[in-house]
Every structure is written in C-alpha cells, then in structure tokens.
N, C-alpha and C positions, 0 to 999 in steps of 0.2 A: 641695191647695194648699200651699206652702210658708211657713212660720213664719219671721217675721224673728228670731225671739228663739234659733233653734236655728243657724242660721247662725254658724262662727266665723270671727273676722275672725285674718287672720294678717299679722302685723306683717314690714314689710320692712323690712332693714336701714337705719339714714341713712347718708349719705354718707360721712360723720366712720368708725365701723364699717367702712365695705371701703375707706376708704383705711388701716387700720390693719393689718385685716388683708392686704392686699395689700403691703404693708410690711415684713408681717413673713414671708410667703411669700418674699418676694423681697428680700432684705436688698441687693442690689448697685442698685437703683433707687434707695434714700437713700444710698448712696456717692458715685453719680453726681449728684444734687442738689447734696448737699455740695459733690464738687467744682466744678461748675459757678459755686455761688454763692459760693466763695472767688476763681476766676478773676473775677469779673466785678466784684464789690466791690473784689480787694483794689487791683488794677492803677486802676480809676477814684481810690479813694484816694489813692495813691500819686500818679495823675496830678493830682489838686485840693491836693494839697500841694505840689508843684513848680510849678504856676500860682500859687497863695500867695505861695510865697514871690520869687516873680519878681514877683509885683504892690508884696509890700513893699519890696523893694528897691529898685524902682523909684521908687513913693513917697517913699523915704527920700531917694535921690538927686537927686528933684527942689527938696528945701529952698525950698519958696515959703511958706510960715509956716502955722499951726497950725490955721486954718479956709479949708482951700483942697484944692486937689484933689490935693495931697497923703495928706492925713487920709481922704481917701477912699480911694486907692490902699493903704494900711496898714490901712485898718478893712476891706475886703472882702478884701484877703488874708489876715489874721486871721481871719474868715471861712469862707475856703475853706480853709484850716488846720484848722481846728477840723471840719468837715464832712468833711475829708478822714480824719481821723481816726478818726472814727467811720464811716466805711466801712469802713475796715480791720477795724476791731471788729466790725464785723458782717459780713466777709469771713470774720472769725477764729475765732467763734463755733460751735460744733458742733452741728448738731441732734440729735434725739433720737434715742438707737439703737432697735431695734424690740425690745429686750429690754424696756426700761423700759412699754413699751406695756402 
C-alpha cells in the first residue's frame, strides 16, 4: 500500500511565473504590447480633447448665463480634456522591459 506521507507534491508554476518568463524568452511580444497600447490610448486621447474643446467653444458661444446649458457644455468638455489627457499618459507610459523581471 502506498503512504500518503512519502508522496511529494510538485508545485506548478502560477500564471504571474510563465507569463514572465515567457516575456523574457520572447522580448518582441512586449514591443508589440507597447505598441498596440500607445496606438489605442494615444489617438482616443487626442480624439476626447478635440471633442472637449469643441464642447467648450461651443458652450462659450452660446452666452445664455451662468446656470444653463451653457455651464454644462464647458464643465463636460473640461471633462473630456482632462480624461483625454490622461489617455495620452497612459498611451505614453512604458512597460516594463523583461530585463527588470
């Protein structure tokens, strides 16, 4: 009969582990990342700060006074300004090389 206590148990990698080393086998897979997530962030940025500032414009133009739909047109392009922004930044951001792994 077999003994449960002579049994050893062999640990499998977690996920976090082969996706590291798989990272670092293959350093053009986070090139490709990279670029992707610069493409995608920076251009939606870019596009949420030209809606901005077309919304404030607009708002400013329309001069109907200071609690009207005005103030609304300027506070959500402000808004998407600001959000657009931070797109960019995190378009712009570098992940980690597989050296630092």
């Amino acid at each position: 009969m077999l003994d449960n206590g002579s049994e050893e148990k062999v640990e499998q990698p977690n996920q976090e582990e082969l996706a590291k080393r798989e990272l670092v086998e293959h350093p053009e897979i986070l090139e490709e990342v990279e670029e992707r997530k610069m493409r995608k962030f920076t251009w939606s940025g870019l596009l949420l700060i030209v809606i901005g500032v077309v919304l404030i414009a607009i708002g400013l133009l329309l001069n109907s006074g200071v609690i009207s739909i005005e103030s609304l047109f300027v506070g959500v392009g402000g808004l998407m300004i600001v959000i657009g922004i931070l797109r960019i930044l995190i378009g712009l951001i570098k992940p980690i090389v597989p050296s630092q792994l």
